[in-house]
Every structure is written in C-alpha cells, then in structure tokens.
KOLNULUM-747995 format. One record per residue (C-alpha): residue in three letters; x negated, y, z negated; residue number from 1. Coordinates in steps of 0.2 Angstrom, whole numbers, padded with zeros to 4 digits. Example, Ala and Ser with C-alpha at 12.3 -4.5 7.8 and 13.67 -1.06 7.14 Angstrom:
% KOLNULUM-747995
VOSE  mise      u      v      w  zase
VOSE   ALA  -0062  -0022  -0039     1
VOSE   SER  -0068  -0005  -0036     2
This chain:
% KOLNULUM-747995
VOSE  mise      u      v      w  zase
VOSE   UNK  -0459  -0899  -0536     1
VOSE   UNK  -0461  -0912  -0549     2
VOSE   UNK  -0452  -0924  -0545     3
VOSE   UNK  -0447  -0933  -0531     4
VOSE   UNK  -0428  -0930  -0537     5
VOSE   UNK  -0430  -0912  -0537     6
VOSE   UNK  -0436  -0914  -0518     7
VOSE   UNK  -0423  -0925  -0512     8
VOSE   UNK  -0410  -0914  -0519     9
VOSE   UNK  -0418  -0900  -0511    10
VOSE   UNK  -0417  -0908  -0495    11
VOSE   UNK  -0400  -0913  -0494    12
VOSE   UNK  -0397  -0895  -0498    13
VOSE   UNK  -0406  -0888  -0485    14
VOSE   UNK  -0398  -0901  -0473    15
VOSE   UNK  -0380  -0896  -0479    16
VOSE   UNK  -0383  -0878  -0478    17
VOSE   UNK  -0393  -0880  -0462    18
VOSE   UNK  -0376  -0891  -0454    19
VOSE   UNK  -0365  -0877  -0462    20
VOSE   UNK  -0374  -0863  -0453    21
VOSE   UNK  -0374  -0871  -0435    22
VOSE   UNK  -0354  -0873  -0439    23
VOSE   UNK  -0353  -0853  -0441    24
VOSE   UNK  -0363  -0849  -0429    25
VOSE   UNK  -0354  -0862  -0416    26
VOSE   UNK  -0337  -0853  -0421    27
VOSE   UNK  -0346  -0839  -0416    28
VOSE   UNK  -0351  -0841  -0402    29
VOSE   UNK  -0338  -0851  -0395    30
VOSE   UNK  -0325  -0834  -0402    31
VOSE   UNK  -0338  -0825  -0389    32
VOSE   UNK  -0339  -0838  -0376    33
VOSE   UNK  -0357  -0841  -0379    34
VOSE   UNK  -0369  -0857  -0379    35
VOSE   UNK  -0382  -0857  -0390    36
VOSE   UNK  -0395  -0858  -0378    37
VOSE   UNK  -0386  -0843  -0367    38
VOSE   UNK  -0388  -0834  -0386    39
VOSE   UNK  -0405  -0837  -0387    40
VOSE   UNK  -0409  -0834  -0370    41
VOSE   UNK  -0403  -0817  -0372    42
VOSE   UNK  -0411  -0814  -0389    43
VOSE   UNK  -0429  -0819  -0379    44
VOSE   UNK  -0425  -0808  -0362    45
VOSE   UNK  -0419  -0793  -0372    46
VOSE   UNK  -0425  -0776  -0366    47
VOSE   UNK  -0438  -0782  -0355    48
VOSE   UNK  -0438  -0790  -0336    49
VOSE   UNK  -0445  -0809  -0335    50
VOSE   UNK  -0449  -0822  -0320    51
VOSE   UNK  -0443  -0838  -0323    52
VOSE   UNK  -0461  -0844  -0329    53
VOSE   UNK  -0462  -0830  -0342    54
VOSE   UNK  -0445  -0836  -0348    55
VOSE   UNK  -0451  -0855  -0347    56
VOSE   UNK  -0466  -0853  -0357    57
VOSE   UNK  -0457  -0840  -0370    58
VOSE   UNK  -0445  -0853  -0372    59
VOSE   UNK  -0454  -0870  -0372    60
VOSE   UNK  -0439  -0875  -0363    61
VOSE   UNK  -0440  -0887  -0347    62
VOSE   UNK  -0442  -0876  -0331    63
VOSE   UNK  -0423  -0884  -0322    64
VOSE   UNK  -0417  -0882  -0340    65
VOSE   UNK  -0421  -0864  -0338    66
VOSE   UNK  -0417  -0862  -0321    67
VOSE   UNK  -0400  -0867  -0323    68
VOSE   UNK  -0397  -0857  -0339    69
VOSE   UNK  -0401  -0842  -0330    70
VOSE   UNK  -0390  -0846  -0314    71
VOSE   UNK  -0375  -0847  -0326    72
VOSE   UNK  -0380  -0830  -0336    73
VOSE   UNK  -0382  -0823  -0317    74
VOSE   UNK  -0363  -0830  -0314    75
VOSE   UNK  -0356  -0823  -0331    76
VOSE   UNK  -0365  -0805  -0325    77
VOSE   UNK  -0377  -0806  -0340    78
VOSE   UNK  -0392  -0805  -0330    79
VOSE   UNK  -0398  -0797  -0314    80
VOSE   UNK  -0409  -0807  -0304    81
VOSE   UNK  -0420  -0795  -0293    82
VOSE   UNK  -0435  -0801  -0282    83
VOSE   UNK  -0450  -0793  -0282    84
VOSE   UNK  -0462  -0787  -0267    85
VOSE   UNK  -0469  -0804  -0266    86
VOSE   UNK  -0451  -0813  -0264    87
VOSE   UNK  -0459  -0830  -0271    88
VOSE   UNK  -0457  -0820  -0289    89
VOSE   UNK  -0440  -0816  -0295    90
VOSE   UNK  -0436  -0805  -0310    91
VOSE   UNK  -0421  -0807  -0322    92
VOSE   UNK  -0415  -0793  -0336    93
VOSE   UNK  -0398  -0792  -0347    94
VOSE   UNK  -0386  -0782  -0342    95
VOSE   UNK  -0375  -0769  -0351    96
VOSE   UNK  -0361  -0783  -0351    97
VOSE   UNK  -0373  -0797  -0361    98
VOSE   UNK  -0381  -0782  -0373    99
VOSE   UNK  -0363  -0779  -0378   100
VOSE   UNK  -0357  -0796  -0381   101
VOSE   UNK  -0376  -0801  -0389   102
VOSE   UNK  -0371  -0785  -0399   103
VOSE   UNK  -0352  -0790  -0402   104
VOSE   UNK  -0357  -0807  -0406   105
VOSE   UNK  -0373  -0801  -0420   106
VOSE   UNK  -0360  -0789  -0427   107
VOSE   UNK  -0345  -0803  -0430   108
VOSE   UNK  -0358  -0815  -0437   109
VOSE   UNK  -0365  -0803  -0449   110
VOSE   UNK  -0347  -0800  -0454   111
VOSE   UNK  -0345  -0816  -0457   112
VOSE   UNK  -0360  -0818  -0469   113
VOSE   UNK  -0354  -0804  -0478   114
VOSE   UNK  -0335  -0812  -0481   115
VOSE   UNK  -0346  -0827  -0486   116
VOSE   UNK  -0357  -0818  -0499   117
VOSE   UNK  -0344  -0806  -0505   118
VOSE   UNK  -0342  -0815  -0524   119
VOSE   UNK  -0362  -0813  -0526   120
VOSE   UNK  -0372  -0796  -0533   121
VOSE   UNK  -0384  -0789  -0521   122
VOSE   UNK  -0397  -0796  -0534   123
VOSE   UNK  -0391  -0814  -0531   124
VOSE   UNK  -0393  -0809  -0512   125
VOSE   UNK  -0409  -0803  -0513   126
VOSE   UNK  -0415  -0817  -0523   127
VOSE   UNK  -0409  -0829  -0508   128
VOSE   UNK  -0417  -0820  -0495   129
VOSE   UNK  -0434  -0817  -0504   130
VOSE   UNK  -0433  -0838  -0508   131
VOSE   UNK  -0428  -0841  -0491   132
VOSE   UNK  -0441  -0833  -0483   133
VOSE   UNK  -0453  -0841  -0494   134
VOSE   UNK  -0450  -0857  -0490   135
VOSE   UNK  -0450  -0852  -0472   136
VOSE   UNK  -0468  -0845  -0474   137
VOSE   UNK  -0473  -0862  -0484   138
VOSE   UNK  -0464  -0873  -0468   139
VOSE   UNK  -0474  -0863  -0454   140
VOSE   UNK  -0492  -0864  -0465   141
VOSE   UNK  -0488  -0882  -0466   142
VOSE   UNK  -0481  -0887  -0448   143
C-alpha cells in the first residue's frame, strides 16, 4: 500500500469484519449450544482418536484447559473417552451425536453466509475469497 491511509482503512476494515464474523458465528453456535472452543475441539478431533497430549499440543492449548474441555464434550456425549492397554493413556473420539451437530452447526453457518452474500454475483464472491486468501497467504509469510 501506498499510503499510510490506505493501511489504516484497511485495518479498521478488517477489525470490523473480523468483530462482525465472531458475532455470526457466536449466534451460531450459541443456536447449537456450542462454545467456541468445544467447535474447535471438535473440528481438530475429527475422524481420528487422540490422548489428551495429542490434543494439547494439536491445540496449543493449556493442558487443564484441555482437560476440562474434554470432560464437558465427555458430559454432553460428544466424545468417548476410552483407556488404552496402558491405563496411564486415555483415548477420546467424537461421537455420532457431536459429527451431527458440528455438521448441523457448519451447514446453518454456510446458510447464513449465503443469506449474507445473496445481493452479490458469483464474480464478486470469487473475487473475495481469492483476495482473502491472499492476504492470508501474505499474514502467514510474514508472522
């Protein structure tokens, strides 16, 4: 950018869309009476089976952070904790019930994306996404 108008307008851009996102989402998840951290503990665990080490270093996330997270998925039934052969090990998947509301959940926020888009031509949308991800790419090189 040229300027250092250009840049602070782009940040306070970014800042409101980034404020207006978590909003969504919050309505969102709170609709499916999810956390965001419960979301993205799903989103990481997803198919596979994890200790709670895997999951804290996957995460970066405190080890009693995670260790409370999980006893609440474990609570709601969105995980199974299963001990292994060495019983100092235990082992957490998702269950059918937290695929169903993750997948509930992903669905209903799409849905809402595409209410939000629905005045703008798939060109404009493209456009977006393309420019988004670029500045993504630019962030992570520079981070």
């Amino acid at each position: 950018m040229e300027s250092p108008g250009n840049t602070d307008a782009l940040l306070e851009k970014v800042t409101e869309l980034n404020q207006l996102y978590k909003q969504v989402a919050e309505l969102m998840l709170h609709e499916h009476g999810l956390s965001s951290s419960a979301i993205n503990l799903i989103k990481l665990i997803g198919n596979d089976e994890y200790t709670l080490k895997d999951i804290t270093q996957k995460s970066r996330l405190d080890k009693s952070t995670v260790s409370r997270q999980m006893n609440a998925l474990v609570k709601k039934e969105f995980v199974t904790k299963t001990t292994g052969e060495d019983k100092r090990y235990a082992y957490f998947t998702l269950t059918d019930k937290a695929l169903d509301v993750f997948s509930n959940y992903h669905k209903h926020l799409e849905e809402k994306f595409e209410s939000i888009l629905s005045g703008w031509t798939e060109e404009e949308v493209h456009m977006l996404t393309v420019l988004i991800g670029r500045l993504n790419r630019s962030m992570t090189n520079r981070i």
